[in-house]
C-alpha positions as MATLAB code, in Angstrom:
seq = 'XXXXXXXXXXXXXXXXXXXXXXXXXXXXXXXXXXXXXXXXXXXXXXXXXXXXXXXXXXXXXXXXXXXXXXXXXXXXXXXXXXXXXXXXXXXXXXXXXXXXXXXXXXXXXXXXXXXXXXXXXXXXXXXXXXXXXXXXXXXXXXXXXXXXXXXXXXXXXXXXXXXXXXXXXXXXXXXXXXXXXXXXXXXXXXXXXXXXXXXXXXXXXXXXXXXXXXXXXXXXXXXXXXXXXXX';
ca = [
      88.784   11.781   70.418;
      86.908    8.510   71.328;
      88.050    8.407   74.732;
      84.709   10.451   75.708;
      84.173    8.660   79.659;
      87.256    9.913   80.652;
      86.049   12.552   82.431;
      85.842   14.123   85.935;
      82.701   13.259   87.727;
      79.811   16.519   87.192;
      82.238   17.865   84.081;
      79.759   16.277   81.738;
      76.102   16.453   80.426;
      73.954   14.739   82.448;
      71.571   11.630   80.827;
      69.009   12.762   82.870;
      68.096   16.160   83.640;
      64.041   16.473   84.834;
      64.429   20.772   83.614;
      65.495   19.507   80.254;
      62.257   17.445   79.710;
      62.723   15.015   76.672;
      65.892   13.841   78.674;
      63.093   11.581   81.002;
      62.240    9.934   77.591;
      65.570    8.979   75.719;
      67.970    8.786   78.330;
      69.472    4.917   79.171;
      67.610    3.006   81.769;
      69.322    0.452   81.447;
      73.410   -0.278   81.633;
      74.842    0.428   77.884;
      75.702   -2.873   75.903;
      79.635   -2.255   74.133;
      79.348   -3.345   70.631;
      83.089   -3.538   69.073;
      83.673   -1.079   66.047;
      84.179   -2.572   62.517;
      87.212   -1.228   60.590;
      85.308    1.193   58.761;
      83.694    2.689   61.895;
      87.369    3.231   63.258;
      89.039    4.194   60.118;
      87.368    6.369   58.052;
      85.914    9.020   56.690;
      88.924   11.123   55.899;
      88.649   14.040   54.708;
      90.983   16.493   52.950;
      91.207   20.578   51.635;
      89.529   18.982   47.970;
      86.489   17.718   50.150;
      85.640   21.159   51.157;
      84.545   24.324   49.125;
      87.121   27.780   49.874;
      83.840   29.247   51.256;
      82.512   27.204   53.851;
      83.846   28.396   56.684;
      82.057   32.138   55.785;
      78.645   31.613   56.287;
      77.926   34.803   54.863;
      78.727   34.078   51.467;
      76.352   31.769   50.383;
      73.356   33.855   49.323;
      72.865   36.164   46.476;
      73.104   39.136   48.940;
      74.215   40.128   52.276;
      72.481   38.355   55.201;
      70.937   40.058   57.595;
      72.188   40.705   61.826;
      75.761   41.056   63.661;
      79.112   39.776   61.559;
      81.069   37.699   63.712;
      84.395   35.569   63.681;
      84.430   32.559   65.782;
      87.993   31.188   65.886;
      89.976   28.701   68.558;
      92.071   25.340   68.465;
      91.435   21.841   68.910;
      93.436   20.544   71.542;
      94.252   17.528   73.620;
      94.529   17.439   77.280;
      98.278   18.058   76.933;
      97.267   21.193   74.753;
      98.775   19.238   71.785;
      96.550   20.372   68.762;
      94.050   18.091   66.628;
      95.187   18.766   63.132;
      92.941   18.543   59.903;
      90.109   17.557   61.420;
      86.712   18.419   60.265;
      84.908   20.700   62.498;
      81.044   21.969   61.716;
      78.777   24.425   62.584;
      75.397   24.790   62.496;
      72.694   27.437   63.934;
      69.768   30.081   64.248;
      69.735   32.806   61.566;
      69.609   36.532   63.403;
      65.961   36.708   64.166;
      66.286   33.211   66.020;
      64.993   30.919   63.247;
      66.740   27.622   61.688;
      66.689   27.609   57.702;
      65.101   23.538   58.464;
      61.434   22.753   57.796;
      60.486   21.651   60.989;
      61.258   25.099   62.501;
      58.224   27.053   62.471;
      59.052   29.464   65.056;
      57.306   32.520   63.881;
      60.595   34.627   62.593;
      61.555   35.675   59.434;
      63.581   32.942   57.251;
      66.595   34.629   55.862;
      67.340   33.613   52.223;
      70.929   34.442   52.238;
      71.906   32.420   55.267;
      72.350   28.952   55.509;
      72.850   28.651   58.909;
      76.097   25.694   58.481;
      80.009   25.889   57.571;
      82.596   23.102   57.901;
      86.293   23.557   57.351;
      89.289   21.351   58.718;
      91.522   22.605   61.461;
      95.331   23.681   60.329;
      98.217   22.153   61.778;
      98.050   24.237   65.209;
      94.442   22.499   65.252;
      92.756   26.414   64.648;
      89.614   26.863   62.579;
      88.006   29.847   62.270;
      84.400   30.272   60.988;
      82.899   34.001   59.592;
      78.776   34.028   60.571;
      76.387   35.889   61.616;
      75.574   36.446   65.970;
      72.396   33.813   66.470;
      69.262   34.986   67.916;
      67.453   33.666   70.735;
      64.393   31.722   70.170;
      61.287   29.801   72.393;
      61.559   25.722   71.878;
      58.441   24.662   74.411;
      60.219   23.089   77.494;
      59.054   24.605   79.596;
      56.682   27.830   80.402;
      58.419   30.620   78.948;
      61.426   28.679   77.328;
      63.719   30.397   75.705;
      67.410   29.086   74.190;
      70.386   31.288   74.670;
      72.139   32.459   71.605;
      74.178   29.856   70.830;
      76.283   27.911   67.772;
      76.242   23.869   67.374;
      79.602   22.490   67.202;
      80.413   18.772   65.177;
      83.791   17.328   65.369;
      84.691   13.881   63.783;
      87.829   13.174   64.293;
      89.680   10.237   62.651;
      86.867    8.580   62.561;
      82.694    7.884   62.417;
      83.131    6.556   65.946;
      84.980    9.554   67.549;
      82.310   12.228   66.042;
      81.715   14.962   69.065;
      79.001   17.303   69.242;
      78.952   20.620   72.311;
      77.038   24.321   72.182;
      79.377   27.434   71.789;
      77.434   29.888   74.086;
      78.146   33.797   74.450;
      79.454   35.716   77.371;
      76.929   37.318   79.178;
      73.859   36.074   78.135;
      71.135   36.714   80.581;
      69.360   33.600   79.331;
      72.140   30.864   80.644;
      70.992   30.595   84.286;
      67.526   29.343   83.187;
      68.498   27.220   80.101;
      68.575   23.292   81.040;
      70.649   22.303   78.364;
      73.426   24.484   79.418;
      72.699   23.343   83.153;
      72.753   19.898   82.629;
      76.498   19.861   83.273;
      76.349   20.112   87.242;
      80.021   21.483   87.555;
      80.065   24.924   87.411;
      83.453   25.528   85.865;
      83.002   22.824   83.456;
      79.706   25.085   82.253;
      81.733   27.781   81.923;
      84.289   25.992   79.216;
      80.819   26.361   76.784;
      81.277   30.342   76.832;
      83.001   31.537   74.381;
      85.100   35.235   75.171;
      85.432   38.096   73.616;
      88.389   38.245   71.307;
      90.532   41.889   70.097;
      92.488   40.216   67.804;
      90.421   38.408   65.865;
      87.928   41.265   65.780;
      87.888   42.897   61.957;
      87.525   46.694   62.228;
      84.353   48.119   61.009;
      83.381   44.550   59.896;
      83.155   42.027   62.661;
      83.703   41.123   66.261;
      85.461   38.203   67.671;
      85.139   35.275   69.605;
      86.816   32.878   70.785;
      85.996   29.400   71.744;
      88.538   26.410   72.494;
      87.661   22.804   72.265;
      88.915   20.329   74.132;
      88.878   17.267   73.966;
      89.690   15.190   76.941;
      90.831   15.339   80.519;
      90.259   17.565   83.952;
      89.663   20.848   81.321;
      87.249   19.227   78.868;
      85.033   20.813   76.886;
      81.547   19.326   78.045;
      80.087   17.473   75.043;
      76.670   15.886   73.869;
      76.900   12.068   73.764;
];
């Protein structure tokens, strides 16, 4: 997972993106400096089924009711650019409650906080590298970019891999989400197929009748089909 410049040319975030403002400010101006990794930045952590509570990967059981918006199942693998899968490796998720809002203090978007949402899950993929996450459809919400700006619905995805150094973050987006031509973070990946690797699909099988739908979204991690991912 830390081979992350081994990538085609346009299938990956760009540093600097003018539309996507603050990118002018922290992007590198200057050629990057390799510092070698110590053994615990290539080792460790680890992380194993005791690490994790049974319900993390529900987001909707956290609170002392039901939360509020659309039940959904987001499910996929981890996989190499040979399709092998990335077992037991931790994969988080973090995002906007239904009305848009993050349950964070420095979000003061004017929507309702929902008190039985916490808006994050982590659970560690199974041997065919699957995970599979029960939450609740994000809302859109403004974030100032621009005139206007407003973020397509969207989930935050954290892998780590084997190790602190080989941690991977990317957006899960949803299909058909008018927003996505005018977002800059989605457009900062120039290729236009690579873009479309953040879009999760609709999934039958994993839908839950008269409970939830489903959605699908595979990760991966390297080569011509990667998943474009936040450095």
């Amino acid at each position: 997972m830390n081979a992350y410049r081994r990538y085609q040319t346009g299938s990956q975030p760009s540093h600097n993106h003018p539309p996507y403002v603050s990118t002018k400010e922290r992007h590198p101006t200057q050629p990057l400096i390799v510092i070698p990794h110590t053994l615990s930045e290539t080792t460790g952590p680890q992380f194993t089924l005791d690490d994790l509570r049974n319900s993390s990967a529900d987001l909707t059981k956290h609170g002392a009711g039901e939360p509020l918006g659309e039940r959904i199942v987001v499910s996929g693998r981890v996989i190499d650019q040979d399709g092998h899968p990335v077992r037991r490796t931790l994969v988080e998720v973090w995002q906007a409650n239904a009305a848009g809002r993050y349950l964070h203090k420095i979000d003061q978007h004017n929507a309702p906080i929902d008190p039985n949402f916490p808006g994050s899950g982590h659970m560690l993929t199974d041997d065919d590298g699957r995970y599979r996450f029960v939450t609740i459809k994000p809302g859109a919400y403004p974030w100032r970019n621009h005139h206007n700006a407003w973020r397509p619905q969207h989930i935050h995805f954290s892998l780590f891999g084997p190790a602190f150094a080989t941690r991977i973050v990317t957006q899960m987006y949803f299909p058909g989400d008018p927003l996505l031509p005018f977002d800059p973070i989605y457009n900062c990946t120039a290729d236009e197929e690579a873009r479309k690797r953040l879009i999760s699909s609709f999934d039958w099988e994993t839908t839950i009748p008269d409970e939830a739908l489903g959605y699908r979204f595979e990760i991966i991690l390297r080569g011509r089909n990667a998943t474009p991912v936040e450095e």
